[in-house]
Every structure is written in structure tokens, then in C-alpha cells.
NUBATOR-938379 format. One record per atom (N, C-alpha, C): atom name; residue in one letter; z, x, y. Coordinates in nm, 2 decimals. Example, Ala and Ser with C-alpha at 12.3 -4.5 7.8 and 13.67 -1.06 7.14 Angstrom:
BEGIN
PT;N;A;0.78;1.32;-0.57;
PT;CA;A;0.78;1.23;-0.45;
PT;C;A;0.78;1.32;-0.33;
PT;N;S;0.71;1.28;-0.22;
PT;CA;S;0.71;1.37;-0.11;
PT;C;S;0.79;1.29;0.00;
This chain:
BEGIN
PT;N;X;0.76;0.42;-0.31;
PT;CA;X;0.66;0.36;-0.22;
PT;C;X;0.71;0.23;-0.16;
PT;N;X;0.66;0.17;-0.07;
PT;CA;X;0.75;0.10;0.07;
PT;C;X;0.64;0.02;0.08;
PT;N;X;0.64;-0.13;0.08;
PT;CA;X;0.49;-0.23;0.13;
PT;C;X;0.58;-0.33;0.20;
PT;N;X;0.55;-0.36;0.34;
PT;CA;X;0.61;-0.42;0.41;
PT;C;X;0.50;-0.53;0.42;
PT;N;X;0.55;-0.68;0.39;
PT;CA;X;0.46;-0.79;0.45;
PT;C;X;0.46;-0.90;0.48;
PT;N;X;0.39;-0.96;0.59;
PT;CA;X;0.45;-1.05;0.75;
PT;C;X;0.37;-1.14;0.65;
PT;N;X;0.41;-1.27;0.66;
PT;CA;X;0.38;-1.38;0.57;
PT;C;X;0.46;-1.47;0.60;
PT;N;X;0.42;-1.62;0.53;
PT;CA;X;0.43;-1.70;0.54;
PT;C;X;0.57;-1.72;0.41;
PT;N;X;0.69;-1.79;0.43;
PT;CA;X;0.78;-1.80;0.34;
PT;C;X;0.73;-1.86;0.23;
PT;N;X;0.66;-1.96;0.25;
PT;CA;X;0.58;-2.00;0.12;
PT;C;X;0.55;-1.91;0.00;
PT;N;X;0.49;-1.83;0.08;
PT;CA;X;0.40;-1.69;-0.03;
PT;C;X;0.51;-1.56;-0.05;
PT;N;X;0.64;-1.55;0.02;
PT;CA;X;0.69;-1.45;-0.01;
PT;C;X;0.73;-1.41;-0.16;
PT;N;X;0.79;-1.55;-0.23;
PT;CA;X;0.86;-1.56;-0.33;
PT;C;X;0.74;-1.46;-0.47;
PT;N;X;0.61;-1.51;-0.42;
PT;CA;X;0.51;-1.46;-0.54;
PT;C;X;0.50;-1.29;-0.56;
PT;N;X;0.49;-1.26;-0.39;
PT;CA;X;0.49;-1.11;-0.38;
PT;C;X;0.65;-1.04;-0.37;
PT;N;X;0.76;-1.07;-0.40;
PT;CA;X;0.86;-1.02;-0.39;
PT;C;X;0.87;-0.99;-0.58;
PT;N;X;0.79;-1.07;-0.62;
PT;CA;X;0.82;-1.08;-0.79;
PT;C;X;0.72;-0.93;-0.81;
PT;N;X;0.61;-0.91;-0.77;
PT;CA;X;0.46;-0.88;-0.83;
PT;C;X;0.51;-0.71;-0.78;
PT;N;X;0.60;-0.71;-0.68;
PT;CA;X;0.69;-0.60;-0.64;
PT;C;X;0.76;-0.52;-0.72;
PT;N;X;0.82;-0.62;-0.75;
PT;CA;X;0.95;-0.58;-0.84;
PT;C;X;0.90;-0.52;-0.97;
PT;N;X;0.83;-0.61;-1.04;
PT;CA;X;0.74;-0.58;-1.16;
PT;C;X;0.68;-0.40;-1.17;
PT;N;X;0.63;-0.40;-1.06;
PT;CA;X;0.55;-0.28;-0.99;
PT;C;X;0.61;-0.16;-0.99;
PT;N;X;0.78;-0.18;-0.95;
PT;CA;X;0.82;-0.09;-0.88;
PT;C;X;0.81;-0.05;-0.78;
PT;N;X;0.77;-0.12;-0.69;
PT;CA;X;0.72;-0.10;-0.55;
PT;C;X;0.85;-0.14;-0.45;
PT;N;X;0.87;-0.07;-0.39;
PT;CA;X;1.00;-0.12;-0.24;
PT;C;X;0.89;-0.23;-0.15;
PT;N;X;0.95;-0.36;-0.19;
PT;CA;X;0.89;-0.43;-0.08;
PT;C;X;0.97;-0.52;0.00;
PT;N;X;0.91;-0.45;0.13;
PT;CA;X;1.00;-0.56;0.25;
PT;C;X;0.96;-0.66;0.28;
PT;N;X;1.02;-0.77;0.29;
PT;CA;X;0.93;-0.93;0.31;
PT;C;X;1.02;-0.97;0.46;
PT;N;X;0.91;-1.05;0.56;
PT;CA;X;0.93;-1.08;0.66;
PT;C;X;0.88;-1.24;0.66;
PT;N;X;0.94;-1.33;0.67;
PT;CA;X;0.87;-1.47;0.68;
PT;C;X;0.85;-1.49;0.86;
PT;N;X;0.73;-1.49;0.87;
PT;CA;X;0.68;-1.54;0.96;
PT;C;X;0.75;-1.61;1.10;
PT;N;X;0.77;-1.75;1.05;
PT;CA;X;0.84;-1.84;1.12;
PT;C;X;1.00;-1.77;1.16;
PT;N;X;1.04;-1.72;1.13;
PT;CA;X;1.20;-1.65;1.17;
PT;C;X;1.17;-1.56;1.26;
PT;N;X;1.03;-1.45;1.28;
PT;CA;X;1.05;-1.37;1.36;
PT;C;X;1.00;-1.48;1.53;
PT;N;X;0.93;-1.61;1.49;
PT;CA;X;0.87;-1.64;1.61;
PT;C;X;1.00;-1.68;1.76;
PT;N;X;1.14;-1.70;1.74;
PT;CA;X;1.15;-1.69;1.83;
PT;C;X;1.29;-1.61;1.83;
PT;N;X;1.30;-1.50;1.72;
PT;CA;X;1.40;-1.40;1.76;
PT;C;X;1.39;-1.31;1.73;
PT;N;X;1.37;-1.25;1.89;
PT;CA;X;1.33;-1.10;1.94;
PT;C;X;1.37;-1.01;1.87;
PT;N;X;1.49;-0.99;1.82;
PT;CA;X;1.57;-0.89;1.76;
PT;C;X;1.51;-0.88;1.59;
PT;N;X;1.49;-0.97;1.57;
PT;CA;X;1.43;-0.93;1.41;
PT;C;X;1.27;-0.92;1.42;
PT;N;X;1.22;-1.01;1.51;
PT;CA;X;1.08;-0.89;1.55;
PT;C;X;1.06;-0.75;1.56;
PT;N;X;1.20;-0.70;1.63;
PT;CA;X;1.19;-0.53;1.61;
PT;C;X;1.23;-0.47;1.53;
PT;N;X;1.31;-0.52;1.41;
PT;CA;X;1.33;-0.50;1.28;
PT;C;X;1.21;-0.50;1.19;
PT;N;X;1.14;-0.60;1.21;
PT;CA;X;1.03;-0.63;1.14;
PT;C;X;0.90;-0.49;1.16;
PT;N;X;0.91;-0.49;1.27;
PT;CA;X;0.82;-0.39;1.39;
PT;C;X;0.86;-0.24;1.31;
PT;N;X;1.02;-0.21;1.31;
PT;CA;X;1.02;-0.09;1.31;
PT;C;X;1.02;-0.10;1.08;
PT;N;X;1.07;-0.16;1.04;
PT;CA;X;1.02;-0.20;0.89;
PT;C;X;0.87;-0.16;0.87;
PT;N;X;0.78;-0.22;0.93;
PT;CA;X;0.64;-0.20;0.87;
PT;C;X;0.60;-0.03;0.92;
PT;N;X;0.68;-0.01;1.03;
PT;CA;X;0.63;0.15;1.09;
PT;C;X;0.68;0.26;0.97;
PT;N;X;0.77;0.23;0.88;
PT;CA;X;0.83;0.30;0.78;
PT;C;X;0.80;0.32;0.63;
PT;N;X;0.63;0.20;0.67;
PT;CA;X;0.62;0.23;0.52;
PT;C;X;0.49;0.25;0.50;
PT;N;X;0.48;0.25;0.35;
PT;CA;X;0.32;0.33;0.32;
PT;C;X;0.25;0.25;0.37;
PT;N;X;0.24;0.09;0.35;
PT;CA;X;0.10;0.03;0.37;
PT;C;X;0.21;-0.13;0.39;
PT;N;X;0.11;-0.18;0.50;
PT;CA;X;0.19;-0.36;0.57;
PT;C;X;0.04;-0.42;0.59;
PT;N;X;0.11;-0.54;0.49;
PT;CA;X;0.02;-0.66;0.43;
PT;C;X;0.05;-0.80;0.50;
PT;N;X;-0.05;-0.83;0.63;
PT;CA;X;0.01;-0.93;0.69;
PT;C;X;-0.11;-1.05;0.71;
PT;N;X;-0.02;-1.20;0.72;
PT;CA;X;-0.10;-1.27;0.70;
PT;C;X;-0.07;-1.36;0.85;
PT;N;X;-0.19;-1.29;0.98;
PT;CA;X;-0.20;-1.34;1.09;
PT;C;X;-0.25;-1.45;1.09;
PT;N;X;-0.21;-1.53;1.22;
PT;CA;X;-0.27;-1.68;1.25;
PT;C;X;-0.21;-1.67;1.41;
PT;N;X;-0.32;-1.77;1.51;
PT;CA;X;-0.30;-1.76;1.62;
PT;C;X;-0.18;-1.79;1.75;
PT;N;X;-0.02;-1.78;1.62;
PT;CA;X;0.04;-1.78;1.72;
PT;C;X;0.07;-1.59;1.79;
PT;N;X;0.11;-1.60;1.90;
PT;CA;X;0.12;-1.53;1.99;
PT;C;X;0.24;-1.43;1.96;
PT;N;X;0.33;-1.46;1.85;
PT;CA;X;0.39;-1.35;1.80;
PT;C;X;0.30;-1.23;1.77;
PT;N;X;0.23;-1.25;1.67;
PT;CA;X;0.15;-1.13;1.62;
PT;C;X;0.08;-1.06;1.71;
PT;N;X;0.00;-1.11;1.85;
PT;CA;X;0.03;-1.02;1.96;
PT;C;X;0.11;-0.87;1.93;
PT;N;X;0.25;-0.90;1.94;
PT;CA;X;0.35;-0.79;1.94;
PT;C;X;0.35;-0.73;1.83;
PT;N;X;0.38;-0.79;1.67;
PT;CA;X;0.37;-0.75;1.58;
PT;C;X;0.30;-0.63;1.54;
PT;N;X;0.15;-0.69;1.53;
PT;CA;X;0.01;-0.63;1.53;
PT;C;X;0.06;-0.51;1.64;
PT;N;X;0.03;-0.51;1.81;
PT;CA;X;0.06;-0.44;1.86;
PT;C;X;0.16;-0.31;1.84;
PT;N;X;0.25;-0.32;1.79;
PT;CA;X;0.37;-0.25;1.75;
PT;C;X;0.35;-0.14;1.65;
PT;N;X;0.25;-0.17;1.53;
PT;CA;X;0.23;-0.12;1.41;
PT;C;X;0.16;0.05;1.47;
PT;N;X;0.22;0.10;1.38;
PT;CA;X;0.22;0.30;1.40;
PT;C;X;0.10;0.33;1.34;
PT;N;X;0.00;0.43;1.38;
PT;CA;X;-0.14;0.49;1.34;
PT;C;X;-0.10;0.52;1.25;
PT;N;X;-0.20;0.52;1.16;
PT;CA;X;-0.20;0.61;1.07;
PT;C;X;-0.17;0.50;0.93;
PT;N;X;-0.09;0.42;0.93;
PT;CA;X;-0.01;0.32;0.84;
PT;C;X;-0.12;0.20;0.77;
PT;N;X;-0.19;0.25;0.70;
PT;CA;X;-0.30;0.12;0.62;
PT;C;X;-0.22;-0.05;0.64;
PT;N;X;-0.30;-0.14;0.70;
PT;CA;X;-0.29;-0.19;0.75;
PT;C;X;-0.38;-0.31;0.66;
PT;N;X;-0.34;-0.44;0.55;
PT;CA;X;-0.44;-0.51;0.53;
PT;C;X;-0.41;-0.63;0.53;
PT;N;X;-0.46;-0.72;0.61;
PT;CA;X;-0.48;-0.84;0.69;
PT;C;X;-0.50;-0.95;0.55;
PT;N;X;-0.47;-1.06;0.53;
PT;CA;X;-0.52;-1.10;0.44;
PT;C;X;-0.54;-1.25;0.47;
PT;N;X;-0.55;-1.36;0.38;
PT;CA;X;-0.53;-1.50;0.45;
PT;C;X;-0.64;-1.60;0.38;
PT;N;X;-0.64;-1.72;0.46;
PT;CA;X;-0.77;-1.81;0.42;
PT;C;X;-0.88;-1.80;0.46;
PT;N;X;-0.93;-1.73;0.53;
PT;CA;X;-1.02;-1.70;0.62;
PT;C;X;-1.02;-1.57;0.64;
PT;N;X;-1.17;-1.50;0.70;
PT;CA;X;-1.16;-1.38;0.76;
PT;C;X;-1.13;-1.34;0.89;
PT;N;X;-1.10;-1.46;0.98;
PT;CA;X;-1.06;-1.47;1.07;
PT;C;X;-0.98;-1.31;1.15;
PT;N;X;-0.91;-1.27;1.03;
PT;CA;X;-0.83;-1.22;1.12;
PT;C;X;-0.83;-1.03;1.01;
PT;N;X;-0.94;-1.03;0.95;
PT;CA;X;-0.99;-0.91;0.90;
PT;C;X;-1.01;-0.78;0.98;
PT;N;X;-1.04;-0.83;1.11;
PT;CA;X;-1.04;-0.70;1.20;
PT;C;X;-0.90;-0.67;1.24;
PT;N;X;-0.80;-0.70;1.20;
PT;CA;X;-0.60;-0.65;1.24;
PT;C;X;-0.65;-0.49;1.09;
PT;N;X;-0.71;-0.52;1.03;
PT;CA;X;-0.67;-0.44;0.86;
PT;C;X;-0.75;-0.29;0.90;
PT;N;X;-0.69;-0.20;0.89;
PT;CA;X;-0.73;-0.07;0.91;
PT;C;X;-0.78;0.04;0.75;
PT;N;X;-0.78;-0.11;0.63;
PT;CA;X;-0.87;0.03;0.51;
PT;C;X;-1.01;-0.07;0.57;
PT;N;X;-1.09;-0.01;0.41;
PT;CA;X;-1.23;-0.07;0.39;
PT;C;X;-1.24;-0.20;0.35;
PT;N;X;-1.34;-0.30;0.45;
PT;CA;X;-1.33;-0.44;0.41;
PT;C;X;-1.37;-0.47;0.33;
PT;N;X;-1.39;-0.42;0.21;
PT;CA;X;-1.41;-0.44;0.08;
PT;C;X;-1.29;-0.45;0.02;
PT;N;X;-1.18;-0.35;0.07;
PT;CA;X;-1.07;-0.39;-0.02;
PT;C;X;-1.00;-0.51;0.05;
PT;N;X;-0.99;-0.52;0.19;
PT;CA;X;-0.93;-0.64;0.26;
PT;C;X;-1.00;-0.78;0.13;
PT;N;X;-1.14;-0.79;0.18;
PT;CA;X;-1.19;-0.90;0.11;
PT;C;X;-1.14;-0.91;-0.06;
PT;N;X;-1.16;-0.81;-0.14;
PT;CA;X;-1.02;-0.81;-0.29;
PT;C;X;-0.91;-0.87;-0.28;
PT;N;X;-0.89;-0.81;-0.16;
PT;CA;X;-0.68;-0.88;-0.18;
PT;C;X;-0.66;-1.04;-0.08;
PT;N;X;-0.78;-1.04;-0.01;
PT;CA;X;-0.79;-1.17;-0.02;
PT;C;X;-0.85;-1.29;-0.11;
PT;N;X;-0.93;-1.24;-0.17;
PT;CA;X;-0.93;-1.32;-0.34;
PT;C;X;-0.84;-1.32;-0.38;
PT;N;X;-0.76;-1.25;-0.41;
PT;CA;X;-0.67;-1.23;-0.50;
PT;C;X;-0.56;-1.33;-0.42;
PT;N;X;-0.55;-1.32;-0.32;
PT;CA;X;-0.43;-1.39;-0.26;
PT;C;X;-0.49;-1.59;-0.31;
PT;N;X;-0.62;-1.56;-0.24;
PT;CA;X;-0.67;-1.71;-0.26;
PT;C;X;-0.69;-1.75;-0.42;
PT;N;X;-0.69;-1.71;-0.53;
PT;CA;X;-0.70;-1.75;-0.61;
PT;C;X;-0.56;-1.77;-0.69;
PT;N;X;-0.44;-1.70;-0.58;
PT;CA;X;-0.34;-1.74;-0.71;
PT;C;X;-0.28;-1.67;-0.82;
PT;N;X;-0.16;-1.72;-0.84;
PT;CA;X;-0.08;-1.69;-0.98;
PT;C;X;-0.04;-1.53;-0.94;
PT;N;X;0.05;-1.48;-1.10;
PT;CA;X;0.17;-1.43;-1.06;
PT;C;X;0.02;-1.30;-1.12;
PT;N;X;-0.07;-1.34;-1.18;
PT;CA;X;-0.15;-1.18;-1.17;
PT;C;X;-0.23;-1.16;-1.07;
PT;N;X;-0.29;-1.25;-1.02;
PT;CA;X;-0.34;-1.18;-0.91;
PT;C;X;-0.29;-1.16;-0.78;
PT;N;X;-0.15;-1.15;-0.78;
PT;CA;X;-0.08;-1.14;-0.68;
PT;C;X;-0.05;-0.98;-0.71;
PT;N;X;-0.01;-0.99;-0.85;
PT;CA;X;0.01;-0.84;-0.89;
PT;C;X;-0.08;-0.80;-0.85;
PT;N;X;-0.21;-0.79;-0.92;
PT;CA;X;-0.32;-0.71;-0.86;
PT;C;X;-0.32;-0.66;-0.73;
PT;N;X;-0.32;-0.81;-0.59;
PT;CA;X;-0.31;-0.74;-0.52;
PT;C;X;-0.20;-0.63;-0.46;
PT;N;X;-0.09;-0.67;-0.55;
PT;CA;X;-0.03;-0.59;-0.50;
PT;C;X;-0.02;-0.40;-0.53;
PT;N;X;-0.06;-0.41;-0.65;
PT;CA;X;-0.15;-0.27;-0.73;
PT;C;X;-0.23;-0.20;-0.63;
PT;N;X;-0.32;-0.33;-0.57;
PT;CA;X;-0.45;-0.29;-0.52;
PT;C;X;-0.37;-0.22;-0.34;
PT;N;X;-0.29;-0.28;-0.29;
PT;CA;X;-0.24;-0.24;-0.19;
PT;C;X;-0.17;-0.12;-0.16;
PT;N;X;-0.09;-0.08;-0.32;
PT;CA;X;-0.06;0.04;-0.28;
PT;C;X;-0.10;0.15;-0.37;
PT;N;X;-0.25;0.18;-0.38;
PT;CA;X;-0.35;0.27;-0.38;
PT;C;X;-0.36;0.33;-0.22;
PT;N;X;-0.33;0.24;-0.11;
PT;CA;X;-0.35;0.29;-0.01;
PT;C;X;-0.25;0.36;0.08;
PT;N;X;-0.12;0.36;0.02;
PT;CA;X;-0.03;0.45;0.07;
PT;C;X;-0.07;0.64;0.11;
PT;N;X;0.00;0.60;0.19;
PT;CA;X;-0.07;0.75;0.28;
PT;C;X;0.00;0.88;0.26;
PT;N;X;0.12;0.88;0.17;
PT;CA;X;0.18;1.01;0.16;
PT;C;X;0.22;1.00;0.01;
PT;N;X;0.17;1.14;0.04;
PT;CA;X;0.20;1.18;-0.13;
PT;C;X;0.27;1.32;-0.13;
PT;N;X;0.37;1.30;-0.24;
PT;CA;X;0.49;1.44;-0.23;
PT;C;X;0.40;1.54;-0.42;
PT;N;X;0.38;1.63;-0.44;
PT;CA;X;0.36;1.70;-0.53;
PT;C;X;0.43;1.84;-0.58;
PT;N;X;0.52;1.79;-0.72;
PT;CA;X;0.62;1.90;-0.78;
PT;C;X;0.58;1.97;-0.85;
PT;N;X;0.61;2.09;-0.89;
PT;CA;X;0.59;2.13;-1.02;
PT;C;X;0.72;2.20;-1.03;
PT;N;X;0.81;2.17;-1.18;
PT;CA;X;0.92;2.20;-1.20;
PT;C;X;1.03;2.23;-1.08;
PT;N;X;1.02;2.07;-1.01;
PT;CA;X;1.11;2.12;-0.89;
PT;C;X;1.07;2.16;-0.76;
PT;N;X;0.98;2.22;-0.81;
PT;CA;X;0.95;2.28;-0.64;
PT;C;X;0.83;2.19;-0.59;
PT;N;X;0.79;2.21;-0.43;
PT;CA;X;0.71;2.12;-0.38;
PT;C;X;0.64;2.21;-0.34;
PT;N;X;0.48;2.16;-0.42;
PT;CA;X;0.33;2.21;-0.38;
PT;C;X;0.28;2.11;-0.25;
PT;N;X;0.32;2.02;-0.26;
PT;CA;X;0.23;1.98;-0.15;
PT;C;X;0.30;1.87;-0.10;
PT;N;X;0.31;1.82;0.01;
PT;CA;X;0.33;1.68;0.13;
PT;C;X;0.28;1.64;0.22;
PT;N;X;0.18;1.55;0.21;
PT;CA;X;0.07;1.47;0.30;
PT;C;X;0.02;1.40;0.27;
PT;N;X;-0.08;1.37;0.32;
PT;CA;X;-0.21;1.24;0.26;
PT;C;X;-0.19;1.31;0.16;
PT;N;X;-0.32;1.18;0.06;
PT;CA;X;-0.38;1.18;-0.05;
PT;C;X;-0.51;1.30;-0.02;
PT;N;X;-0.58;1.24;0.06;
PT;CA;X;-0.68;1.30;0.09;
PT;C;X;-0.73;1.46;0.13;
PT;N;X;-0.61;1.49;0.16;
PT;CA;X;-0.54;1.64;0.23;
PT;C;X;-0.48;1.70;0.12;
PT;N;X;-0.43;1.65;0.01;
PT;CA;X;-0.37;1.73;-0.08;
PT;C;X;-0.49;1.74;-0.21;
PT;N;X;-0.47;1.65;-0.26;
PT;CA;X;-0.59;1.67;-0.36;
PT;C;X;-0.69;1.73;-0.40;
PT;N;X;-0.71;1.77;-0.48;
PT;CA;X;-0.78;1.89;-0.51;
PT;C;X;-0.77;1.91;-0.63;
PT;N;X;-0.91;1.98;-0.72;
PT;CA;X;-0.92;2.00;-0.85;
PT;C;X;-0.83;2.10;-0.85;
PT;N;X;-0.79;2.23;-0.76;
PT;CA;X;-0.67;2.33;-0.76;
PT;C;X;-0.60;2.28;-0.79;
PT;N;X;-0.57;2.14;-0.64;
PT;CA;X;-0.39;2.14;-0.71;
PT;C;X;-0.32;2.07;-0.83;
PT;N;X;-0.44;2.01;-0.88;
PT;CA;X;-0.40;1.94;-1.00;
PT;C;X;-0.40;2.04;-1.11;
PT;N;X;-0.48;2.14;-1.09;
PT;CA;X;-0.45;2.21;-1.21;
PT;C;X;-0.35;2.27;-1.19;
PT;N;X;-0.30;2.30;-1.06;
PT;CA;X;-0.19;2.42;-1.03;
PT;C;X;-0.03;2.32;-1.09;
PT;N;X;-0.04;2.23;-1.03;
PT;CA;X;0.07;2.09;-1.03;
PT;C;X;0.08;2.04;-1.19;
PT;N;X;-0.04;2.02;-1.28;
PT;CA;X;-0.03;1.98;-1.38;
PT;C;X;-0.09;2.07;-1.51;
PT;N;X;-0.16;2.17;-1.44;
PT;CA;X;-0.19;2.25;-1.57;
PT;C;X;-0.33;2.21;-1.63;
PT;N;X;-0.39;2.08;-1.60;
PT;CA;X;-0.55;2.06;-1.64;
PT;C;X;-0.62;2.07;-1.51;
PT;N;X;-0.75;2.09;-1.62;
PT;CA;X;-0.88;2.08;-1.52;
PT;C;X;-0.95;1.94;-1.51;
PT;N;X;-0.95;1.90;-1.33;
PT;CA;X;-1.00;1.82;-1.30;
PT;C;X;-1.06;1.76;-1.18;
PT;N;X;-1.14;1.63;-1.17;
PT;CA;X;-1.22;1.70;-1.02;
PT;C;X;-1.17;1.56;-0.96;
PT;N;X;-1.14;1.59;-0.85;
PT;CA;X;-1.11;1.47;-0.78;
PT;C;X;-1.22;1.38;-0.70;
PT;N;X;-1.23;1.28;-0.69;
PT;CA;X;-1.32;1.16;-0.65;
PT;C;X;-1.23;1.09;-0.54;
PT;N;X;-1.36;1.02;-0.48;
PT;CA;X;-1.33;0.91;-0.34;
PT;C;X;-1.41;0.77;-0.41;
PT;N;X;-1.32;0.66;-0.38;
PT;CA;X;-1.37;0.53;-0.40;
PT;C;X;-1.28;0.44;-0.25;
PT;N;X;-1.41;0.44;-0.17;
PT;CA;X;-1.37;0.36;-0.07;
PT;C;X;-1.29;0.40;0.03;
PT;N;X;-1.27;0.54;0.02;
PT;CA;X;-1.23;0.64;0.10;
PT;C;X;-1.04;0.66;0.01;
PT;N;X;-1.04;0.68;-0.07;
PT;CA;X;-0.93;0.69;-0.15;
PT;C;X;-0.93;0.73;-0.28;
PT;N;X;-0.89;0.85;-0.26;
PT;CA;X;-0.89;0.98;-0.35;
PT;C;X;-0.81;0.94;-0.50;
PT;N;X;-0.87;0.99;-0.59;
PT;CA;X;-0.85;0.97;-0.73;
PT;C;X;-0.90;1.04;-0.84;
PT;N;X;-0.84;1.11;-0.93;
PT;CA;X;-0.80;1.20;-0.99;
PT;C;X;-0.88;1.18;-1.14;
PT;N;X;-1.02;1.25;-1.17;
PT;CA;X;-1.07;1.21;-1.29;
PT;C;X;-0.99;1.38;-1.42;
PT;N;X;-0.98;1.38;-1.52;
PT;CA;X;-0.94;1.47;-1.60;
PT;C;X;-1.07;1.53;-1.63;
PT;N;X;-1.10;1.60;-1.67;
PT;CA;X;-1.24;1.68;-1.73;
PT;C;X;-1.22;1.74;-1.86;
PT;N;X;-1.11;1.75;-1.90;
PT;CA;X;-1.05;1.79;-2.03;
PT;C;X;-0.91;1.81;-2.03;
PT;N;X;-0.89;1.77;-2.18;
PT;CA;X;-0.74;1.78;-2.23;
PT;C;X;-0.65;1.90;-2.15;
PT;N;X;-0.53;1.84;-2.17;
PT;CA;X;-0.43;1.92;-2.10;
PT;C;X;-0.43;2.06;-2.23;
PT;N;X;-0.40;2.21;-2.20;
PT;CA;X;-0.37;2.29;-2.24;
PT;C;X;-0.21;2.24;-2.36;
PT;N;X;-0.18;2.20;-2.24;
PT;CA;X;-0.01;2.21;-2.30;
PT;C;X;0.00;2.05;-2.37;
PT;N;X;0.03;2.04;-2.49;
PT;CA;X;0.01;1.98;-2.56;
PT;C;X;0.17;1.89;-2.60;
PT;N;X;0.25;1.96;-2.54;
PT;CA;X;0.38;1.89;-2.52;
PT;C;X;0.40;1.74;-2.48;
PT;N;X;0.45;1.64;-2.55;
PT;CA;X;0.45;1.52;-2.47;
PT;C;X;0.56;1.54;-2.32;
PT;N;X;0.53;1.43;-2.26;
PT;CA;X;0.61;1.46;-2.12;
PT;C;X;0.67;1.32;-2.12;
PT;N;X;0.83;1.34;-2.10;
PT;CA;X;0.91;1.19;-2.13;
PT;C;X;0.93;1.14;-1.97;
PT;N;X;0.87;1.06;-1.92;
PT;CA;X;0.94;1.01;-1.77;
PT;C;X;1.05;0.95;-1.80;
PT;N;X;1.10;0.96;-1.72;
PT;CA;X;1.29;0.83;-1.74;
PT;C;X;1.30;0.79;-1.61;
């Protein structure tokens, strides 16, 4: 997963850590570097078009104009900051915008994590294996299914929406009682 986000250098240092921790691929862009060179604006531009979800913290200069402008449909989009000012750039539910703006406003290396947890719940593509092979590539929303979890993982379960973001409750124990080692 890929979180691109336009910020202020100040704040990158917290979210590049809460990243890493995560396992999350995050691209960091400071602000003030793209404002007067074009060429890493389009870097920046085609960076956020490439990833699941871009976390940007607008203010009224006239770069973000283009920035903003530039960003690809489809791509969750959450605006954050001191203010709500600029909550209408963010394309999930402002419920979650307003979360990861607490989180941003209150600080420290957990609630940065958080938000950053909380951000990428909203990534838009999801790949689904079973031994190898691919059952499914799309949205969350599009793939999901008490089928395909059972088909993908072998239990029965019914999938849920919170906030327009699908999520996966169990209804009972797995059949197959084998532990399963990730590495």
C-alpha cells in the first residue's frame, strides 16, 4: 500500500516514522519545495496519482491550485490541518477527515500512527489469492463478499460497511484449524 502526503516539512518527520512502523509505502512531499519548482510539482502530481490514498495539508497558497487540480478520480483524498478550512479538497466521509484531523491536532508518535492506520483503511484496491492464484482485483467494495471470503479463506462470513468501507466480520471459526505462518 502507497500513502502519498503534501505537508508541511515540519510534520513530515512524524508521518514518515508512523509509516514505516505500519508498513505502509509512504511518499512525503514538503510543501515549500514544490512552491516554486515546476518539475517536482509533477513529480509530486504524478506520485499521489499512483497511490492508494494522498493525505494533504492545503493552505491558500496558489500551488495547491495545481496540486489539488491534478489528483486522479477515484484516489481517496484526505485533507487535513488546523482548521476545516480546506475539508472540502478530501473525497472519503467527513467523519473520517475530521478523525485524522484530531489526530493530526493532538499529536505525538500515536496518534499520528493512528492516523495513519486510519488513512489507509481507505485504499482502493485490493488483490485476493488463494494458494497462488487470483480470485479477485478491485475495490474493496466490488470484491467483497461473504462468497469470496469463504471461497479465499475457507470461513463463513458477512461483510459490513462503516462509513462507506467494507470490512470483514467472521461468523465462525475457520474449518481448517491449521495455524497459518505469514513471513
Amino acid at each position: 500500500m502507497k500513502i502519498t502526503i503534501v505537508a508541511w516539512g515540519s510534520e513530515l518527520l512524524q508521518f514518515s516514522g508512523a509509516a514505516r512502523e505500519a508498513g505502509i509505502d509512504l511518499s512525503a512531499w514538503q510543501v515549500h519545495e514544490l512552491i516554486d519548482d515546476s518539475e517536482k510539482r509533477k513529480r509530486c502530481i504524478e506520485s499521489c496519482r499512483g497511490s492508494d490514498v494522498v493525505l494533504v495539508h492545503p493552505s491558500n497558497d496558489s500551488v495547491w491550485d495545481e496540486i489539488l487540480g491534478g489528483l486522479a478520480e477515484g484516489i481517496p483524498v484526505i485533507s487535513f490541518g488546523y482548521t476545516d478550512a480546506w475539508w472540502s479538497a478530501s473525497t472519503v466521509p467527513l467523519a473520517v477527515v475530521s478523525a485524522v484531523s484530531a489526530y493530526f491536532l493532538y499529536g505525538g508518535p500515536e496518534n499520528i500512527r493512528n492516523l495513519i492506520h486510519l488513512a489507509a483503511r481507505y485504499c482502493h484496491r485490493l488483490l485476493i489469492l488463494k494458494e497462488g492464484l487470483v480470485l479477485g482485483w478491485g475495490t474493496p467494495s466490488s470484491l467483497l463478499s461473504g462468497e469470496m471470503v469463504r471461497a479465499a479463506y475457507s470461513i463463513e462470513a458477512s461483510v459490513k460497511d462503516e462509513m462507506g468501507v467494507p470490512y470483514v466480520v467472521p461468523l465462525r471459526p475457520s474449518n481448517n484449524d491449521d495455524p497459518v505462518k505469514i513471513e
